[in-house]
C-alpha positions in Angstrom: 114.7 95.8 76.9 116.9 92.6 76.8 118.5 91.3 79.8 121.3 91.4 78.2 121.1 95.3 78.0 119.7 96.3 80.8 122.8 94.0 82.9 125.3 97.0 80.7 123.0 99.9 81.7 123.1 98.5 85.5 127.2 98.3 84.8 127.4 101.9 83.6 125.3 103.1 86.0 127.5 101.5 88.8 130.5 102.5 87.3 129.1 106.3 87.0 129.7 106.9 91.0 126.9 107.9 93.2 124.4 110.5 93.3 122.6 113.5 95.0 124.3 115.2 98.1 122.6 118.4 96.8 123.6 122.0 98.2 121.6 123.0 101.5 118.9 125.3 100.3 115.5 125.8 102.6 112.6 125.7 100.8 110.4 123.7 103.2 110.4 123.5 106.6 111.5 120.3 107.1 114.5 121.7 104.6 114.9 124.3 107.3 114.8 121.6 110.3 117.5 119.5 108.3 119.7 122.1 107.7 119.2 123.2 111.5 118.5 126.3 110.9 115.1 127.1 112.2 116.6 129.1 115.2 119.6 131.4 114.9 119.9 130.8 118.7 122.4 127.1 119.0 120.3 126.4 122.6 116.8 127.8 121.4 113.8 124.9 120.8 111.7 125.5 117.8 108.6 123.5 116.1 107.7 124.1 112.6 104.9 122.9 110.5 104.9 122.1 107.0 103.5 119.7 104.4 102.8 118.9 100.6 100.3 117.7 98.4 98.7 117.0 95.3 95.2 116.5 92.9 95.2 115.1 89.6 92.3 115.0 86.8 93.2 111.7 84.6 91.1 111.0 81.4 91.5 107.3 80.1 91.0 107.6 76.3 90.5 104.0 75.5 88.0 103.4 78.3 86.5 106.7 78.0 86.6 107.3 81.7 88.0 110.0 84.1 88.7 110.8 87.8 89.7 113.4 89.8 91.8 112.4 92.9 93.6 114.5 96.0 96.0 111.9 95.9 98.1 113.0 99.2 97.5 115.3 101.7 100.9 115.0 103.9 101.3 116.9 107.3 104.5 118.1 108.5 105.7 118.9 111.9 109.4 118.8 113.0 110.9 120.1 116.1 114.5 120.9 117.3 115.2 120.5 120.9 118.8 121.7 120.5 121.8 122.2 118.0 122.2 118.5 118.3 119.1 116.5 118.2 115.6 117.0 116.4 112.5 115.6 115.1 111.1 114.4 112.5 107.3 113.4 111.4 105.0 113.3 108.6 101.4 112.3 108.3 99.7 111.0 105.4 96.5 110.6 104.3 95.4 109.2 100.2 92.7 110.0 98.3 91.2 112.4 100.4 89.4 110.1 103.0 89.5 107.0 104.7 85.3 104.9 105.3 85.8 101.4 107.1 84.5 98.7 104.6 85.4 100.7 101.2 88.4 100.3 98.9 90.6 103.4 98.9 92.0 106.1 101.2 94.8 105.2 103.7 95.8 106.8 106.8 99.6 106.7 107.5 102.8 107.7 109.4 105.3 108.3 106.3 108.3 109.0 108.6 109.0 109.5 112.6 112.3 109.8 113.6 114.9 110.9 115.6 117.9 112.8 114.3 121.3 113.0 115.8 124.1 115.0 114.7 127.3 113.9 115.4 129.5 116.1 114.1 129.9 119.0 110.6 130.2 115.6 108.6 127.9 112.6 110.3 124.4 112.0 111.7 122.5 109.4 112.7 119.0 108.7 112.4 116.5 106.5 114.7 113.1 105.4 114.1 110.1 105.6 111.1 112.7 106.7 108.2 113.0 106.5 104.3 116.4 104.6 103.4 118.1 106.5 100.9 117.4 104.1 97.9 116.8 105.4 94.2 116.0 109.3 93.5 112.4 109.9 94.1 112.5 107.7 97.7 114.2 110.7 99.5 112.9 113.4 97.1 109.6 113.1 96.4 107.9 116.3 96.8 105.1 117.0 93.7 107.2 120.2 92.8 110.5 118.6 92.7 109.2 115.6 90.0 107.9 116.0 86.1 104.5 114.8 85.4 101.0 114.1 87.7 102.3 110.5 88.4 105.2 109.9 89.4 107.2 107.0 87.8 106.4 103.6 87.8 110.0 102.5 88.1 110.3 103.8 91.5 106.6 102.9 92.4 106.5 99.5 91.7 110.2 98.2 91.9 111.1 100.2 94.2 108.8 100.6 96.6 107.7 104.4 97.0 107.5 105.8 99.4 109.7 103.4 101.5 110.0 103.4 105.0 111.0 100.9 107.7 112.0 101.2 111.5 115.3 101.1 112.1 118.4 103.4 112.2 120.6 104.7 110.0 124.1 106.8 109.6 124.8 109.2 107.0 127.9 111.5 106.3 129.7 112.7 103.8 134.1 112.2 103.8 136.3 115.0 103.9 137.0 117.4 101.4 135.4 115.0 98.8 132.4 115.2 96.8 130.7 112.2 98.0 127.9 111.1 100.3 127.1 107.6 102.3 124.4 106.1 104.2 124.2 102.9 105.7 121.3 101.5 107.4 120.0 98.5 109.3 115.9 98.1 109.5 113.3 95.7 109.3 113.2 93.2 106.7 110.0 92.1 104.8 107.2 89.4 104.7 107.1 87.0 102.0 103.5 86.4 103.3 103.0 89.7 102.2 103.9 89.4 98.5 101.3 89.7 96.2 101.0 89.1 91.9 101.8 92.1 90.2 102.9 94.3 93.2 106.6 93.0 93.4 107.6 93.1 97.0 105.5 96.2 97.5 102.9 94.5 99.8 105.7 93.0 102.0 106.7 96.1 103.5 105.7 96.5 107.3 106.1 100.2 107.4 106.1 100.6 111.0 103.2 98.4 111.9 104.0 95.3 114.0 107.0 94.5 112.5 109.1 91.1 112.9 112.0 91.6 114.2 113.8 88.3 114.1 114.3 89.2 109.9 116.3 92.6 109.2 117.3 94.1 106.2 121.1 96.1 105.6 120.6 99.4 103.3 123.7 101.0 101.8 124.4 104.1 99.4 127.3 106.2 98.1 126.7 109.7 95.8 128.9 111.4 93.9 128.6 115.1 93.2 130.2 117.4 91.0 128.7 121.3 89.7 125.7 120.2 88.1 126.3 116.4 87.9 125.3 114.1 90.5 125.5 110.1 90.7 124.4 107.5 93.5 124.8 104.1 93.6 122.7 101.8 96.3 121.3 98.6 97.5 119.5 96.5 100.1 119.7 92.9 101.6 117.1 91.3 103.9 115.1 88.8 105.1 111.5 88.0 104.2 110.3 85.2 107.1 110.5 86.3 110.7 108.1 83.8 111.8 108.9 81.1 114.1 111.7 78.4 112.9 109.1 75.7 113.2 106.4 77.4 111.2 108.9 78.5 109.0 110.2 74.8 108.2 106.7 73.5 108.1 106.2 75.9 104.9 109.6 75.0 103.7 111.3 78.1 104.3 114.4 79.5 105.7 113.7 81.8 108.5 116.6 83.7 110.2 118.5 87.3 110.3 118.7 87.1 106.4 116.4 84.1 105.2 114.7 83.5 102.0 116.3 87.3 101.0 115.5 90.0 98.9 118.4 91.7 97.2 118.2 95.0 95.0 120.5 97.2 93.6 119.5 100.9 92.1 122.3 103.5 90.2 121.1 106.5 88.7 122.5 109.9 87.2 120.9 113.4 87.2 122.4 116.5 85.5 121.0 119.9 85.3 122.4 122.8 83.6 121.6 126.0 81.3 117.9 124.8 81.7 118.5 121.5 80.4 118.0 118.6 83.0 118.7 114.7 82.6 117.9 112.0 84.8 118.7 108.0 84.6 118.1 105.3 86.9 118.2 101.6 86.7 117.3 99.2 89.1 116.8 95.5 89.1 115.7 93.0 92.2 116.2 89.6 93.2 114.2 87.1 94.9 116.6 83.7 94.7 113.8 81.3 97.1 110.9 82.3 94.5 109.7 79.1 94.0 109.5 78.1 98.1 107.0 81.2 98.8 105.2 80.3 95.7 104.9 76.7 97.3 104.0 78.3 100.7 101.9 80.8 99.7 100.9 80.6 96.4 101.6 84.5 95.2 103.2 83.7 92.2 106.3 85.7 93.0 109.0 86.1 90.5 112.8 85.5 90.7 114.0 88.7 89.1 111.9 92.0 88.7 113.7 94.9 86.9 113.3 98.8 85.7 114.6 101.6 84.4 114.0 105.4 83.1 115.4 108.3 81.3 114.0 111.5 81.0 115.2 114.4 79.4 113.4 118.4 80.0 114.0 121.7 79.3 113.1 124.8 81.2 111.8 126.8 78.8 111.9 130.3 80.6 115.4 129.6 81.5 117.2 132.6 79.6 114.6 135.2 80.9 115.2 134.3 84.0 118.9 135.0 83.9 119.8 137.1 87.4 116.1 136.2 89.2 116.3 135.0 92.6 113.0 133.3 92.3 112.2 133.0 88.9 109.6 131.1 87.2 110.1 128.0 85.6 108.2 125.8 82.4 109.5 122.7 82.0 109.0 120.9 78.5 110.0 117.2 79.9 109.9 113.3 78.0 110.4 109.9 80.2 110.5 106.6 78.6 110.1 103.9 81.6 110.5 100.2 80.9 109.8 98.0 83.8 109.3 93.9 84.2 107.3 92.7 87.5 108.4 89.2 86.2 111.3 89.4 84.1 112.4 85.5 85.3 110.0 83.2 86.9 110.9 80.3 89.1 109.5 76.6 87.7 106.3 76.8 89.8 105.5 80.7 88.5 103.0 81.3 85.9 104.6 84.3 83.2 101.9 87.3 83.2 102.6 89.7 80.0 100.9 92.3 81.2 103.7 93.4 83.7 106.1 93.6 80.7 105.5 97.1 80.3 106.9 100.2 78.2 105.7 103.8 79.6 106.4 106.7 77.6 105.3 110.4 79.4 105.8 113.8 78.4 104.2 117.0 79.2 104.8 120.5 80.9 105.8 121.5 84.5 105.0 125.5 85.5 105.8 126.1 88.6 105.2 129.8 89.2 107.3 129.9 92.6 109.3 126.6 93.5 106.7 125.6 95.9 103.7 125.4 93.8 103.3 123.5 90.2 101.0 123.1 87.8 101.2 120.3 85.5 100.1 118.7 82.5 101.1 115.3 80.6 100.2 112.1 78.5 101.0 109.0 79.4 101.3 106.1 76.7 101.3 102.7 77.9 102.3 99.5 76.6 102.3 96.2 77.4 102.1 92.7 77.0 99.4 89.8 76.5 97.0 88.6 79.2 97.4 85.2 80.4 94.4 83.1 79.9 96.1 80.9 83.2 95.7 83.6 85.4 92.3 85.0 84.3 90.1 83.4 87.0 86.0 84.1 87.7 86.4 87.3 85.3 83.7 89.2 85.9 81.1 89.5 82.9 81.1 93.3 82.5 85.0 93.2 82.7 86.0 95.3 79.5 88.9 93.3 77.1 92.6 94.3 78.1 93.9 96.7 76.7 97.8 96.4 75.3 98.1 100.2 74.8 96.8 102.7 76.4 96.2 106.7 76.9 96.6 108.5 79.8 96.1 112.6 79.8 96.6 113.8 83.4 96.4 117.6 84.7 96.6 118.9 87.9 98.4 121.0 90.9 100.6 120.1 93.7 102.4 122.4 96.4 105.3 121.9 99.2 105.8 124.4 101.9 
């Protein structure tokens, strides 16, 4: 995709509105907790457990290899003290386990915070919390997403899942369709940032955070029958280290120094079985070239992505009048993301975070808290970098410019 284009599907998306203040319906507990309705009593206390989770089976047909992964295994348990304030936590754990010394598994807090309602219209929230950033951030439940994976776009640019300590307001205005959030968290650590990762590995997620750098968080959605559209973004600082270290490595430390700016927009419309999603995003790192000179990460200027995928419940007109009905969902997404779309003059260009994903495949969810899935997942990209190929190892097999993903596999919510 040519800067040039994706700059008029940013504009478009912008000028679309804002997205996603969805229609309260309980289908998990922490669905129930939000919608404080747990307890048909206003003064009675109530704790409720819930969770998610998912496995995959992935075959890779140009390596000839496979794995089978429990990717998450997430813990839910909420409780409402009263009408007015509750709590929120969830606790992760990847790929099944976690063995000191070994690649692979993570323990984490994914959210822990307090939620305080202010009124029919506001709220505020307090603590461990997902900004409300991009579509899959806030909503990213296996049975609420098409295919095993889920995308790239918001994996990879924007960081999923997100989460930084800090505290946010949400509402929605008065007899209008539309939604807003504004937040104020954390910002990042340009230490952090690592080739090929974006500004994924900068994220402090709750754990010894500065707090001399913070980051501002802002959204509005738009919502209309069956069309919704959000606009959002985020500004923060990367170096909350001291002001002398900070200048001894040539960078601007402060509230907002050496900053990270993104912007997101996306669209999703869903009717007569027939569902739509868009999203573009693109982020900006201005100082590049100082962390490259303080750190040597090779971090780009501009990073930038964006989907659309189109699906089709296929059971929809024999489920006409069903209260629960099933659901088989014949979905496409064609991703396209850049890691380093622009480099500053001391970066090194690696082709093989150009990449063009194309996924399609089948959802069945039997009830809406359980799915079964099955999809491909075609991958392109660009050219290795003989610069940035350094000790390879001698079994390593040659890169691969296209590849074959088939994925099947289950996931749940409750």
């Amino acid at each position: 995709m040519h800067a040039k284009n994706f700059t008029l599907l940013i504009s478009l998306l912008f000028i679309s509105g804002s997205l996603l203040a969805q229609q309260a319906t309980n289908t998990t507990a922490e669905d129930s907790l939000n919608n404080n309705s747990l307890s048909n009593s206003i003064s009675k206390s109530s704790t409720s457990i819930g969770g998610y989770g998912n496995a995959f089976y992935q075959y890779n047909s140009k390596q000839k290899t496979a794995k089978v992964d429990l990717e998450r295994f997430v813990l839910f348990v909420g409780h409402k003290f009263n009408d007015k304030i509750s709590f929120f936590s969830e606790t992760e754990v990847e790929d099944a386990k976690v063995v000191g010394g070994q690649a692979g598994g993570e323990i984490t807090i994914e959210q822990a915070y307090l939620k305080f309602n202010l009124n029919a219209n506001q709220y505020i929230v307090a603590g461990l919390f997902l900004p409300r950033i991009g579509i899959l951030n806030e909503n990213h439940l296996p049975n609420t997403f098409n295919g095993n994976e889920r995308n790239y776009v918001e994996t990879l640019i924007i960081p999923s899942t997100w989460r930084e300590l800090g505290i946010g307001l949400y509402g929605r205005l008065n007899n209008l369709p539309i939604n807003y959030s504004l937040g104020l968290v954390n910002g990042l650590s340009a230490a952090g940032f690592s080739h090929g990762t974006g500004i994924v590995d900068g994220r402090f997620e709750g754990r010894n955070a500065t707090g001399t750098n913070l980051a501002v968080t802002g959204s509005l959605q738009f919502y209309q029958n069956n069309f919704r559209a959000q606009v959002a973004g985020y500004y923060g600082g990367t170096v909350g280290i001291r002001k002398t270290e900070a200048d001894s490595l040539g960078l601007n430390s402060g509230v907002f120094g050496t900053p990270v700016a993104m912007g997101e927009g996306d669209i999703q419309y869903n009717n007569q079985g027939v569902s739509v999603k868009v999203l573009g995003t693109i982020v900006s790192i201005p100082d590049a070239a100082n962390i490259n000179r303080a750190y040597a990460s090779n971090t780009p200027k501009t990073e930038y992505g964006a989907y659309a995928e189109l699906g089709y419940d296929l059971f929809y007109r024999s489920n006409y009048g069903k209260t629960n009905p099933q659901q088989l969902i014949v979905f496409v997404r064609d991703e396209k993301l850049d890691l380093n779309a622009s480099i500053p003059e001391n970066g090194i260009t690696d082709g093989t975070l150009n990449q063009n994903h194309v996924i399609a495949g089948l959802t069945y969810l039997p009830i809406r808290n359980v799915v079964v899935k099955a999809d491909v997942r075609i991958i392109h990209s660009g050219k290795q970098n003989p610069d940035l190929i350094i000790n390879p190892s001698p079994v390593a097999l040659p890169y691969q410019t296209s590849n074959n993903l088939v994925n099947l596999g289950v996931g749940y919510s409750f």
